[in-house]
BAKOLZA-962976 format. One record per residue (C-alpha): residue number from 1; residue in three letters; chain; x, z, y. Coordinates in pm, 1 decimal. Each point is the difference from the previous one (the first is absolute). Example, Ala and Ser with C-alpha at 12.3 -4.5 7.8 and 13.67 -1.06 7.14 Angstrom:
<sites>
SITE|num|residuo|cadena|u|w|v
SITE|1|ALA|A|1230.0|780.0|-450.0
SITE|2|SER|A|137.0|-66.0|344.0
</sites>
This chain:
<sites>
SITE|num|residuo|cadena|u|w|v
SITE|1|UNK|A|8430.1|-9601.9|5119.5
SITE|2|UNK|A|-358.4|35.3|-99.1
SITE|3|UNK|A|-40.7|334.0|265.3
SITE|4|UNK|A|130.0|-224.2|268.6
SITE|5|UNK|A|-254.4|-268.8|-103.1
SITE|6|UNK|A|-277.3|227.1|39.6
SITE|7|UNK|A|138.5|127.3|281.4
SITE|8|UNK|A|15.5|-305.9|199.5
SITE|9|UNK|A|-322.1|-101.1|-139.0
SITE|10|UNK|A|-146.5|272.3|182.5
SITE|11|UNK|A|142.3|-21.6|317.8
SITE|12|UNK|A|-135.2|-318.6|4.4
SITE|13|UNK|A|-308.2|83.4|-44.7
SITE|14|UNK|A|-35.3|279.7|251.4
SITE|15|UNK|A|164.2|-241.6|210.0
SITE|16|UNK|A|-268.3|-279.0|-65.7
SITE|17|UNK|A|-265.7|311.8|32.8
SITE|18|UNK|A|116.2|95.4|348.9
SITE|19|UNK|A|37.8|-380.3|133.9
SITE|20|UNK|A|-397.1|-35.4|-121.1
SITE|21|UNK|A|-38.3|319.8|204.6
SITE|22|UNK|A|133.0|-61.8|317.3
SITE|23|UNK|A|-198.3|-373.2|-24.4
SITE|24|UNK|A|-319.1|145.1|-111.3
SITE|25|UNK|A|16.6|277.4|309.5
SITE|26|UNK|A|115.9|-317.9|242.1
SITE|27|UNK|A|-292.7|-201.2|-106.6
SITE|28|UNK|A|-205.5|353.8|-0.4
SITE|29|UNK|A|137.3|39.2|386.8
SITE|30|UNK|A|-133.7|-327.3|107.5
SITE|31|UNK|A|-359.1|13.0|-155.1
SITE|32|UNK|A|-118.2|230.3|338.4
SITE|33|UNK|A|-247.0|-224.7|152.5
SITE|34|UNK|A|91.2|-164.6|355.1
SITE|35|UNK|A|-269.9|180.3|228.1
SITE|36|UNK|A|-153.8|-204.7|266.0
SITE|37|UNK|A|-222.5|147.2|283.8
SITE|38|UNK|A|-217.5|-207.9|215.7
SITE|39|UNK|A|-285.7|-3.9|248.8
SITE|40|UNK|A|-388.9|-123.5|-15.9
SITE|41|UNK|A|44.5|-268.0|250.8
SITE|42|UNK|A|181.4|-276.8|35.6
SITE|43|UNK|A|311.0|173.5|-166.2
SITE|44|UNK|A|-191.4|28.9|-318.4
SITE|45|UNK|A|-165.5|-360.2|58.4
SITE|46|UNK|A|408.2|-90.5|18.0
SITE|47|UNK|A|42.5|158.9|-360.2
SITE|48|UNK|A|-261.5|-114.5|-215.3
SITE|49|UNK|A|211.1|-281.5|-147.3
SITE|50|UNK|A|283.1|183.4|-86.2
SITE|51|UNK|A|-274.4|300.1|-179.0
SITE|52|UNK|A|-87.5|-326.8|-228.3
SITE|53|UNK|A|331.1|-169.4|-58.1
SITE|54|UNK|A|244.2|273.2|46.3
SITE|55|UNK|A|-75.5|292.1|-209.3
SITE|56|UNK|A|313.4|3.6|-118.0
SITE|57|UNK|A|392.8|-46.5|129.8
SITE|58|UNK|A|320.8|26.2|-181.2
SITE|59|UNK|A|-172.5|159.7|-264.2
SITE|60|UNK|A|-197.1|311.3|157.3
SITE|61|UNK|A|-325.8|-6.3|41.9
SITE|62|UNK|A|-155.5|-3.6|397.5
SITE|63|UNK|A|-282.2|192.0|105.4
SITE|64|UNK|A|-151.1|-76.7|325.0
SITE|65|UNK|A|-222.3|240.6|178.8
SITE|66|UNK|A|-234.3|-41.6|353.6
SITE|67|UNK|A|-45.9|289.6|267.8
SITE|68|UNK|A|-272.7|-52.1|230.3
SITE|69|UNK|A|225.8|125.2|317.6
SITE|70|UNK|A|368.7|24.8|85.5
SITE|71|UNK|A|8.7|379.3|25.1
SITE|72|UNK|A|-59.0|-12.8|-440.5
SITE|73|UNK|A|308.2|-191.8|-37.9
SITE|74|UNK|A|193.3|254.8|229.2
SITE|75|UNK|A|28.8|272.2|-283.9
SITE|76|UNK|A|93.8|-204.4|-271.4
SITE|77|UNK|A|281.2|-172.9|257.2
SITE|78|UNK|A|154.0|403.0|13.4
SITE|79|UNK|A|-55.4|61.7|-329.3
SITE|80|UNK|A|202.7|-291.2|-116.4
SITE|81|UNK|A|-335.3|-74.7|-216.1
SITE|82|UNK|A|14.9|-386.1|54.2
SITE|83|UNK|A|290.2|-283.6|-10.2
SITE|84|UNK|A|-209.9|-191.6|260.8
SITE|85|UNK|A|-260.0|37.0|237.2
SITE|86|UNK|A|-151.5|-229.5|292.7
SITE|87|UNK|A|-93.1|263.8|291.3
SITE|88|UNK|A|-8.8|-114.5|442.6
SITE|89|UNK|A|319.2|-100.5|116.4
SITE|90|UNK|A|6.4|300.1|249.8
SITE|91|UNK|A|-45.7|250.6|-267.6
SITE|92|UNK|A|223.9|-129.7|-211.3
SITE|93|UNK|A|301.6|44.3|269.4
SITE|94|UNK|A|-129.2|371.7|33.2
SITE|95|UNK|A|41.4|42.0|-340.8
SITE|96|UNK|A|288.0|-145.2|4.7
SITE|97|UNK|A|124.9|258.9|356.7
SITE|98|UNK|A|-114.8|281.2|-223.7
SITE|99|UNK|A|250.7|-82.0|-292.8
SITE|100|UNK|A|-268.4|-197.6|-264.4
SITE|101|UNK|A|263.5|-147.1|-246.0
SITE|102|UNK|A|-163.7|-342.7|14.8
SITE|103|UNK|A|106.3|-283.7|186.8
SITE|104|UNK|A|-214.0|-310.6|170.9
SITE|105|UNK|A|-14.4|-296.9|-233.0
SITE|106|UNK|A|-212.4|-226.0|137.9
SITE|107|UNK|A|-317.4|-96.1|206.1
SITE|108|UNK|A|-264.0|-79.7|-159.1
SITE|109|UNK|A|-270.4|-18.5|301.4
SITE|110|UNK|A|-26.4|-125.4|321.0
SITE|111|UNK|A|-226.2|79.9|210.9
SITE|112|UNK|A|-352.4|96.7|-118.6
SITE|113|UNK|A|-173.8|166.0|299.0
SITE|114|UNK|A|-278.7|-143.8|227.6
SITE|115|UNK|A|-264.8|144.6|250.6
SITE|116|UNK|A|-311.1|-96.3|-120.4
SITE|117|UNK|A|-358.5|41.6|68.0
SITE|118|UNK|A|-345.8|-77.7|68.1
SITE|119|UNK|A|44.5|11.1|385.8
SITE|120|UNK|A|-64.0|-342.7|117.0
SITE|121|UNK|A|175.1|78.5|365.2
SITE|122|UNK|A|334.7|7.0|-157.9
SITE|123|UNK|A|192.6|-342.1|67.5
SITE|124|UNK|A|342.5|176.3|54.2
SITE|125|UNK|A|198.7|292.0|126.8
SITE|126|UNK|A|-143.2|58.9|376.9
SITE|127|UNK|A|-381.6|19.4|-199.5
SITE|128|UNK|A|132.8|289.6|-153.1
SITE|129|UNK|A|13.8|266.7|356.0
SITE|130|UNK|A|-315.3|249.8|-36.5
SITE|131|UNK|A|-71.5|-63.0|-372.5
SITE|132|UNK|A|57.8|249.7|-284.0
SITE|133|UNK|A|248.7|-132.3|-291.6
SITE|134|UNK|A|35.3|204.0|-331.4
SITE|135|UNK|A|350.6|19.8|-157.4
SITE|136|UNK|A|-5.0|165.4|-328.8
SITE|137|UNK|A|313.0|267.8|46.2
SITE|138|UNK|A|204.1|117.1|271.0
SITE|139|UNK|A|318.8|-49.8|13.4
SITE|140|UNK|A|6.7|-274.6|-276.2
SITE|141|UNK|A|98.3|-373.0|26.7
SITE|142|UNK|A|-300.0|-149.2|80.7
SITE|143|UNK|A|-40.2|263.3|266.2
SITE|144|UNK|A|304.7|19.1|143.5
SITE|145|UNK|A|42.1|-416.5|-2.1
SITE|146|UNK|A|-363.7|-15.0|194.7
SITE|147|UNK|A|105.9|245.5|272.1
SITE|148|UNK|A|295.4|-216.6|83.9
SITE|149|UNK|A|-123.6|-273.8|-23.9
SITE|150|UNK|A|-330.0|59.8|251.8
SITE|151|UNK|A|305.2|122.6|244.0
SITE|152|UNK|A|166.5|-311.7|-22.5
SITE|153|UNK|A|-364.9|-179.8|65.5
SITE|154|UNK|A|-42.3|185.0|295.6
SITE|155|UNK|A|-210.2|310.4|-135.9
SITE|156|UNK|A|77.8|325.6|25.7
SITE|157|UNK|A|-72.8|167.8|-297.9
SITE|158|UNK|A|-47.2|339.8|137.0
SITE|159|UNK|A|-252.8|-100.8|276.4
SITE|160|UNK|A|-180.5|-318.4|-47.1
SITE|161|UNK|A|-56.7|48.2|-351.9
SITE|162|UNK|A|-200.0|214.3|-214.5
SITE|163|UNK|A|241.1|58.4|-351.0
SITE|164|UNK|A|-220.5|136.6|-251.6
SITE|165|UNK|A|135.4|98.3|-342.7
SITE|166|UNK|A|-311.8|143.2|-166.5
SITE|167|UNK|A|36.0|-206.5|-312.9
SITE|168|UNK|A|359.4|168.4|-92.4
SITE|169|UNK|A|61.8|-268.5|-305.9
SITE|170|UNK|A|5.3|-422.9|-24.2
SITE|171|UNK|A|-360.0|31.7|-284.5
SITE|172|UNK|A|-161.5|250.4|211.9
SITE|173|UNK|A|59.9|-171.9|353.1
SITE|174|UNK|A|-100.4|-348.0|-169.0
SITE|175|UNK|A|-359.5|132.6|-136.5
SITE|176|UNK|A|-38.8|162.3|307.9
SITE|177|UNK|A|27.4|-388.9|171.0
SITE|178|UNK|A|-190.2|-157.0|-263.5
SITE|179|UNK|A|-310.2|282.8|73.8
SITE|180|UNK|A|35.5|-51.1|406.4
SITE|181|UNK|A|108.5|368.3|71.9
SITE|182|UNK|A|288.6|-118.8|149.1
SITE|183|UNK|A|-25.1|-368.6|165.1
SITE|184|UNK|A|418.4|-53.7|105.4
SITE|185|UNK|A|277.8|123.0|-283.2
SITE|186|UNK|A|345.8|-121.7|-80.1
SITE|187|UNK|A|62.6|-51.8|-369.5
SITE|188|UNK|A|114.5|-164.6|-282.2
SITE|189|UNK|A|-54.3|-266.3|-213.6
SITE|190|UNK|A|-123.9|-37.2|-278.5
SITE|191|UNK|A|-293.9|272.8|158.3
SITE|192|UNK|A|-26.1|-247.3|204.7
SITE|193|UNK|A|-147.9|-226.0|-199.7
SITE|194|UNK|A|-222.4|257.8|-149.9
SITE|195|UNK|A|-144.8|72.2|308.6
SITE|196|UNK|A|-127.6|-366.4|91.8
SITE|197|UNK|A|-128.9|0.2|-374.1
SITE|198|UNK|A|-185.9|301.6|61.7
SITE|199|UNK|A|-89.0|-68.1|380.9
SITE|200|UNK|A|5.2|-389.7|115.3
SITE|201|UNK|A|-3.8|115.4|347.8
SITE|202|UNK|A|296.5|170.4|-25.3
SITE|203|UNK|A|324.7|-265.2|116.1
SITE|204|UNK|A|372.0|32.6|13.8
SITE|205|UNK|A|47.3|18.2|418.3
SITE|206|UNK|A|348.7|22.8|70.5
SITE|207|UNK|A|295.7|-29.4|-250.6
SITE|208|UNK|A|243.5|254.9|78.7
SITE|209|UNK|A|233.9|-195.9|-238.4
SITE|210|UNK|A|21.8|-296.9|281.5
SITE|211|UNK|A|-10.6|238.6|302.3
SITE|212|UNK|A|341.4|155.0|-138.9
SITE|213|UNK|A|162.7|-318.5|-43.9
SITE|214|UNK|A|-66.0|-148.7|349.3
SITE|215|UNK|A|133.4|404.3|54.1
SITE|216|UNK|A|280.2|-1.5|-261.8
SITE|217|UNK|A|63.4|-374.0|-79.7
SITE|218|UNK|A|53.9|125.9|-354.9
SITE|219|UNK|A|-286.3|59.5|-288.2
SITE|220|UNK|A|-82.1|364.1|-61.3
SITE|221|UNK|A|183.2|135.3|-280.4
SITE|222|UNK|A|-334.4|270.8|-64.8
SITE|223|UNK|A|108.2|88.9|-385.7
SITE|224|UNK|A|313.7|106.5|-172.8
SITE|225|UNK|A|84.7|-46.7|-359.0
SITE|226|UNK|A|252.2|289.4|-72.9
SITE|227|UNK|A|212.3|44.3|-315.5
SITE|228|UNK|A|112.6|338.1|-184.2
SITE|229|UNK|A|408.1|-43.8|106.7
SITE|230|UNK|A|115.0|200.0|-324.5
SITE|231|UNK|A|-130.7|-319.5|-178.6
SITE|232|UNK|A|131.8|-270.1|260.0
SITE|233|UNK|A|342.1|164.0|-75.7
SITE|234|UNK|A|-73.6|3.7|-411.7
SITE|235|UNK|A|-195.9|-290.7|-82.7
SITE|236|UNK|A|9.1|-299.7|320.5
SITE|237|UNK|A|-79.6|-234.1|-307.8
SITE|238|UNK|A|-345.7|168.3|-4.7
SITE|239|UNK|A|-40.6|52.6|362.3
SITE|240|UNK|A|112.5|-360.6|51.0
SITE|241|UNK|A|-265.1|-120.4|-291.5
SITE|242|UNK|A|-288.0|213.5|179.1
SITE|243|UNK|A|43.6|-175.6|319.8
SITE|244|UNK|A|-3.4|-324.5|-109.3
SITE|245|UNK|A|-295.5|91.9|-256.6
SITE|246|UNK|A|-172.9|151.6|387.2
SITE|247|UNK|A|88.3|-347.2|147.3
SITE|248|UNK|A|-188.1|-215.3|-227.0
SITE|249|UNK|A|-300.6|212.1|6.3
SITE|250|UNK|A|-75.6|-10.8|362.5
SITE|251|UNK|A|118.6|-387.4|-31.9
SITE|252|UNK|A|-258.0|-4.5|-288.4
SITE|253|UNK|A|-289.4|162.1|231.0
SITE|254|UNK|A|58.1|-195.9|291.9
SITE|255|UNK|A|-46.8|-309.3|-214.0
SITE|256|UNK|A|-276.8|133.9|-228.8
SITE|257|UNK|A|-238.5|191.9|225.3
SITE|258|UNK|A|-311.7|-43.3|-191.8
SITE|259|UNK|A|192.2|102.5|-357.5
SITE|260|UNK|A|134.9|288.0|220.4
SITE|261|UNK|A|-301.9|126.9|109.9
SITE|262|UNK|A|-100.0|58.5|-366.6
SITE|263|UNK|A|316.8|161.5|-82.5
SITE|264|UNK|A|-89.1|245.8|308.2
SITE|265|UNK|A|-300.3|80.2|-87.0
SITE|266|UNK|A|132.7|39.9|-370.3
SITE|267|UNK|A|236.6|288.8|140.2
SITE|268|UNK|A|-259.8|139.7|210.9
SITE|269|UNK|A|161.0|-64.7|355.6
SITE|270|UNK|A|-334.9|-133.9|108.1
SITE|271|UNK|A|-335.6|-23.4|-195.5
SITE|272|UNK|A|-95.8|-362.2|73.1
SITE|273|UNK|A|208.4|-343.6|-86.1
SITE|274|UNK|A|-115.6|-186.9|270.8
SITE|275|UNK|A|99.3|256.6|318.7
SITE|276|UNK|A|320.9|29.9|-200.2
SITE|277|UNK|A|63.9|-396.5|-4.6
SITE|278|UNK|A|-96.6|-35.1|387.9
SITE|279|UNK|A|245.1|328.8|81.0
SITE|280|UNK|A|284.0|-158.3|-146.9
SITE|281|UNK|A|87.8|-232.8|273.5
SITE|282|UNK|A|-5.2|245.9|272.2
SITE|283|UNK|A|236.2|222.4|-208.4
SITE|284|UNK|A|291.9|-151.5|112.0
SITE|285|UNK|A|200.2|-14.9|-308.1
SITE|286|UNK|A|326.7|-86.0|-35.3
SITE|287|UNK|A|279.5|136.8|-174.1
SITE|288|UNK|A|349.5|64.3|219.9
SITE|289|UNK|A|289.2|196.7|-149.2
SITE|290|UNK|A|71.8|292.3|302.7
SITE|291|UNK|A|358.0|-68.9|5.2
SITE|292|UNK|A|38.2|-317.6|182.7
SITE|293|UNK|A|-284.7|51.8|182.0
SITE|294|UNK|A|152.0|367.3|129.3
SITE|295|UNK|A|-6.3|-94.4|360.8
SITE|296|UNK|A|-334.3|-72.7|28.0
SITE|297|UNK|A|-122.6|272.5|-200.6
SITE|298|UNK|A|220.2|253.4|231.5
SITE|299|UNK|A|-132.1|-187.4|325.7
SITE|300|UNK|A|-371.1|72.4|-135.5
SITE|301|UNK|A|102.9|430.4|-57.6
SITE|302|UNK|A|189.6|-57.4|353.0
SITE|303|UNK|A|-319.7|-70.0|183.6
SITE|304|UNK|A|-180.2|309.0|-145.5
SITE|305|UNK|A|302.1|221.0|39.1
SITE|306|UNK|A|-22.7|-80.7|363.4
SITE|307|UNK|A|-345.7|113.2|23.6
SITE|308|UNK|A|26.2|282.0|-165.0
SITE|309|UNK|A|317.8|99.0|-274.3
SITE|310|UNK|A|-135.9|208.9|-204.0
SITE|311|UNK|A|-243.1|-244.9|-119.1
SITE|312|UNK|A|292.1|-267.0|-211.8
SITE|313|UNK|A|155.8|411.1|-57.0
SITE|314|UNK|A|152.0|81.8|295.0
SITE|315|UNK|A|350.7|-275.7|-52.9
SITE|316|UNK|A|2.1|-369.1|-122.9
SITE|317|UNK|A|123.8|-4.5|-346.2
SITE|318|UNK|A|389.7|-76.4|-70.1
SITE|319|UNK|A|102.8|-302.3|-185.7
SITE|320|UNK|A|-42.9|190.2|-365.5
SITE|321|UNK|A|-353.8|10.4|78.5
SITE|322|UNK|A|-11.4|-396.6|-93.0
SITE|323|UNK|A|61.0|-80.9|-376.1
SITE|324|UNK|A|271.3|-274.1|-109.7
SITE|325|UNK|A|-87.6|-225.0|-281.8
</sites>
């Protein structure tokens, strides 16, 4: 009797032992940090409430990280190195077309890009035959968006036009603005706002955000939010806590653009609070899960794939490129 005592005794306690095991390498498992890749722009200007208030969910730590250009966040997207990144709309469909196992989340940003410019001549589209105009990459949205949109205007890109790309990224093509080497350029904000700091002659002339909804009669969805699908299909709970956490930080900016400009400048998006609180406007944020919003997201990628289909990656995406909450 006293043998089987002991030996139930210690079955119970290996038992016990492997039960503490199996928790203590489940709670192990979900310490890996939820990685989070942005952009210095108005991505990253989108994030900095969430890099203050939401350092952590369900338990695991979050680490955020900002590339200066799209083509950073590529790697890590093949890798699998990140559980979400913000990269162009187009590129993430390419990614997508090229078997990236990440799926479109939400937009974050709509429509960013002016012409701007110390020419004085420039009161709208037809001013625009003869001159030079500096775009900062070929082939890239801003690019690509400006082309079809001086066709619909009348222009013909090819002929009437002078298409300059120089300045091959957003921070070079801005200084070169701000320092009159070139005098016409489509980009961005918030280097927008940098450049009127640094040059007052320097004015937003056209807003290519406007042009494509008289175009379009939609917004532009510019900038993707995309999620790591291994943990959409694991943990929604997270992914459904992160997107809400994204929500009320651009709600948060939009309402607090003077505390946000702070914050940016605390992250080092831009060096200087006050550019950063006058950008924030012109950033367009506002949060829209992709999902519902799939048709106009797909009618954006249809307009580029009929100018040229390589550059949304040679197909529009299929319905699994959209995530379901």
């Amino acid at each position: 009797m006293r043998h089987s005592l002991k030996y139930i005794g210690l079955v119970i306690l290996v038992l016990l032992f492997l039960a503490a095991s199996c928790k203590t390498g489940r709670k192990e498992g979900n310490q890996d940090p939820v990685k989070v890749t942005t952009l210095r722009g108005p991505a990253g200007i989108s994030m900095v409430h969430m890099m203050d208030s939401s350092t952590q969910l369900d338990g695991r730590q979050v680490h955020y990280q900002i590339k200066n250009e799209p083509m950073q966040v590529r790697p890590l997207l093949f890798q699998e190195k990140t559980d979400f990144a913000v990269v162009p709309t187009n590129m993430a469909a390419i990614l997508y077309n090229k078997g990236v196992n990440y799926q479109l989340a939400a937009i974050p940003v709509w429509g960013t890009l002016y012409l701007f410019g110390s020419d004085p001549q420039i009161q709208g589209w037809s001013d625009l035959k003869g001159k030079k105009i500096h775009l900062m990459a070929r082939g890239m949205t801003p690019d690509v968006m400006f082309r079809l949109l001086l066709k619909e205007n009348g222009i013909d890109p090819q002929k009437e036009v002078s298409l300059d790309y120089s300045f091959p990224t957003h921070i070079e093509l801005a200084n070169a603005v701000a320092s009159g080497k070139a005098s016409l350029a489509v980009i961005s904000e918030p280097m927008i706002s940098m450049v009127m700091h640094k040059n007052p002659k320097v004015q937003p002339l056209i807003s290519l955000n406007e042009a494509w909804e008289a175009y379009a009669d939609s917004e532009i969805p510019q900038t993707a939010l995309l999620v790591h699908k291994p943990l959409a299909q694991s943990n929604p709970s997270l992914v459904k806590d992160f997107l809400k956490a994204y929500r009320r930080s651009i709600q948060w900016i939009n309402h607090h653009p003077r505390q946000g400009g702070q914050r940016v400048v605390h992250y080092n998006i831009l060096n200087n609070a006050d550019v950063a609180s006058q950008s924030i406007p012109r950033c367009n944020l506002h949060f829209e899960a992709a999902y519902p919003i799939r048709g106009q997201v797909n009618d954006y990628l249809k307009t580029f794939y009929r100018m040229n289909p390589d550059i949304v990656g040679g197909k529009i995406p299929d319905e699994n490129f959209f995530f379901q909450k």
